[in-house]
C-alpha positions in Angstrom: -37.5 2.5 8.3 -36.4 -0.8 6.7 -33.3 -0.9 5.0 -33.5 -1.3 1.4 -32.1 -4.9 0.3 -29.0 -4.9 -1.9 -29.6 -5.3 -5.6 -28.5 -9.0 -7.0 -25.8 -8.5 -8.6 -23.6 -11.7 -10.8 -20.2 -11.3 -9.7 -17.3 -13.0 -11.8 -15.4 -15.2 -9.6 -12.4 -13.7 -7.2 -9.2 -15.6 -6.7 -6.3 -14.8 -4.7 -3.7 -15.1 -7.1 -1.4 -11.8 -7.1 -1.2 -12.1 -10.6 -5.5 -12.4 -11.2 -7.0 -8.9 -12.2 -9.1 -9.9 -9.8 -10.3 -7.5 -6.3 -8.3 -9.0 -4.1 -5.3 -9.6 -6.7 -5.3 -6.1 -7.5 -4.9 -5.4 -3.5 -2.5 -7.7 -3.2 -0.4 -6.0 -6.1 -0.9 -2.7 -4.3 0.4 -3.4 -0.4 3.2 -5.0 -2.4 4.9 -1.8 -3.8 4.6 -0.4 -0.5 6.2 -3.5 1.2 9.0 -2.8 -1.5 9.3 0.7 -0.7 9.5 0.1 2.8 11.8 -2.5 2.0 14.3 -0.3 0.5 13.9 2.1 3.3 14.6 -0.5 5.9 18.0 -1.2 3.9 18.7 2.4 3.4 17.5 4.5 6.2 16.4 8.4 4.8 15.3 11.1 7.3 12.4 11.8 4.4 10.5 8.3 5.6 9.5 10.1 8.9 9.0 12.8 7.8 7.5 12.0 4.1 6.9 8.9 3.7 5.9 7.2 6.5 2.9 9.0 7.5 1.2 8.2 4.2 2.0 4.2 4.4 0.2 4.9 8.0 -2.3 6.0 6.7 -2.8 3.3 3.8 -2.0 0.5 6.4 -4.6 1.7 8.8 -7.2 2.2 6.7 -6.8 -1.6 5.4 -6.6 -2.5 9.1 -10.3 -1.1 9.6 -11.8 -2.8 6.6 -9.1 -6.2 7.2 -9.7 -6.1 11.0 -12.7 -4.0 12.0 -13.6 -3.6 15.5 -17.0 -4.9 14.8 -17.8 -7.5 12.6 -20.0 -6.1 9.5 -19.4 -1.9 10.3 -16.4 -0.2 9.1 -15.4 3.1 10.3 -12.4 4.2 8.8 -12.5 7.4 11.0 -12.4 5.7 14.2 -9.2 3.5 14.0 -6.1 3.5 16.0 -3.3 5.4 14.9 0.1 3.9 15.2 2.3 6.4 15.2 5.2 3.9 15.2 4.1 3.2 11.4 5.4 7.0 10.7 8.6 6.5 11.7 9.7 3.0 11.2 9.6 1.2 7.7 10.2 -2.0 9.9 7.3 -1.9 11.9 5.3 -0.8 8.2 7.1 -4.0 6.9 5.6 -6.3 9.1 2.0 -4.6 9.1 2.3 -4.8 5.6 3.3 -8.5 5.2 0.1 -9.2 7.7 -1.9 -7.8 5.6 -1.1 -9.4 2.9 -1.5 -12.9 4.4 -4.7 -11.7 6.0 -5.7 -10.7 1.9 -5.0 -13.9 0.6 -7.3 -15.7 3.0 -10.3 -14.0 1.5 -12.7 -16.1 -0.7 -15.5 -15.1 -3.3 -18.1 -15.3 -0.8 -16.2 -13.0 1.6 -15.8 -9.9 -0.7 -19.7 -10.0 -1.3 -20.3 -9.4 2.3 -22.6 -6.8 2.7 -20.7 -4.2 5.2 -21.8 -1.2 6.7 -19.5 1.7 6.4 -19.8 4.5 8.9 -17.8 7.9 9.1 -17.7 11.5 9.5 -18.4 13.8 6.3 -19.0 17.7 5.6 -16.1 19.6 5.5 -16.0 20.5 9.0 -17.0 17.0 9.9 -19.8 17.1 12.0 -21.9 15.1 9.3 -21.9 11.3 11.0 -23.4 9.2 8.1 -23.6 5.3 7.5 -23.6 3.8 4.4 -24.0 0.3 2.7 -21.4 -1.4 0.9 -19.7 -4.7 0.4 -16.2 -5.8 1.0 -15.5 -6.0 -2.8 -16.4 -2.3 -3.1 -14.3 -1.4 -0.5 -11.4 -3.3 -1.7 -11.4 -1.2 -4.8 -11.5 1.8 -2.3 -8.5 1.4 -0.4 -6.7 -0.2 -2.9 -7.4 3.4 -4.7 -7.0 5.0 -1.8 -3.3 3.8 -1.5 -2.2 4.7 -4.7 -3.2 8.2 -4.0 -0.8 8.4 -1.5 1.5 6.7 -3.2 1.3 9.1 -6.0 2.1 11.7 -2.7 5.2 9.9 -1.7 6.7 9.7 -5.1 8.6 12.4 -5.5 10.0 11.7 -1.6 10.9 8.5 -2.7 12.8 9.1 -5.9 14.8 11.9 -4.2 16.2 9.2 -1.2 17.1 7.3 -3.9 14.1 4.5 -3.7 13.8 2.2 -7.2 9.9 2.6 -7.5 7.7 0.1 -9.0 6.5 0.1 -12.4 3.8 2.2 -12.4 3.8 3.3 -8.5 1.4 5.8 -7.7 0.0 6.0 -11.3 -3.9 5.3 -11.5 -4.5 2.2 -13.2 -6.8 4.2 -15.9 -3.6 6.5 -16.5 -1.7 3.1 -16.6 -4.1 1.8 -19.4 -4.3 5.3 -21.3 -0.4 5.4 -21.6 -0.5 1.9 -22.5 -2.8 2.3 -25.7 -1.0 6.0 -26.7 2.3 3.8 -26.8 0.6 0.8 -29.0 -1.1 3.2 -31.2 2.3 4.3 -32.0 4.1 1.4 -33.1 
């Protein structure tokens, strides 16, 4: 069975300026509230990062790693990735990880987020459902960059109690960010 081609689609032009709305500025903006978290972790060392905190920024980190760094060009597998568990326990070693990615972010170009990927995993809640889907870079920026702050929204609470200065709006969904926004101009 032939695969169905992708639907043209004009896409507005993606820069790699951490200030642009753009994709990959929007990325860029996430993986740096989580290099200041680790940051301030690094300074002030907490028995919560291992046990709290840590595992989540794995998580994020390595789920950027597969789509940043897959194993095979064009297929991402976000199941099938290594896990450093090293990343759980140490906010250095999720510094550094953190600032690669972040220089391997602002390398991307336009053309590169409409690369058509392949994305393959395991579904059904007992995963035995293997499935493959299409997708493009772009879409699965937005994902992880999602994906993050749903853990960061996790972490939180863990955070604020070891004393950790969050960013603005750290682990907040951008939509809630926007809603808040308006409620607070419609009041003045």
């Amino acid at each position: 069975m032939a695969a169905t081609p992708l639907p043209s689609v004009d896409k507005p032009a993606l820069t790699v300026n951490p200030t642009d709305p753009g994709i990959v500025g929007f990325n860029l903006e996430v993986l740096e509230q989580a290099l200041g978290v680790a940051r301030a972790f690094c300074s002030q060392p907490q028995h919560d990062y291992g046990r709290q905190v840590g595992p989540h920024f794995r998580h994020v980190i390595e789920h950027y790693d597969a789509l940043l760094m897959p194993s095979r060009k064009g297929t991402i597998d976000y199941d099938q990735r290594p896990r450093d568990e090293s990343l759980d326990a140490d906010p250095r070693v999720a510094v550094m990880r953190l600032e690669t990615l972040l220089k391997r972010l602002t390398r991307l170009s336009a053309p590169d987020t409409c690369e058509v990927l392949e994305v393959r995993g395991l579904g059904g809640t007992g995963g035995d459902l293997a499935f493959c889907v299409r997708s493009s870079l772009e879409r699965e920026l937005v994902f992880v960059a999602m994906h993050a702050i749903h853990h960061y929204a996790m972490v939180s609470e863990a955070c604020l109690a070891s004393g950790v200065v969050l960013p603005a709006g750290f682990g907040r969904a951008p939509a809630t960010v926007a809603h808040a926004r308006s409620l607070a101009a419609s009041c003045t």
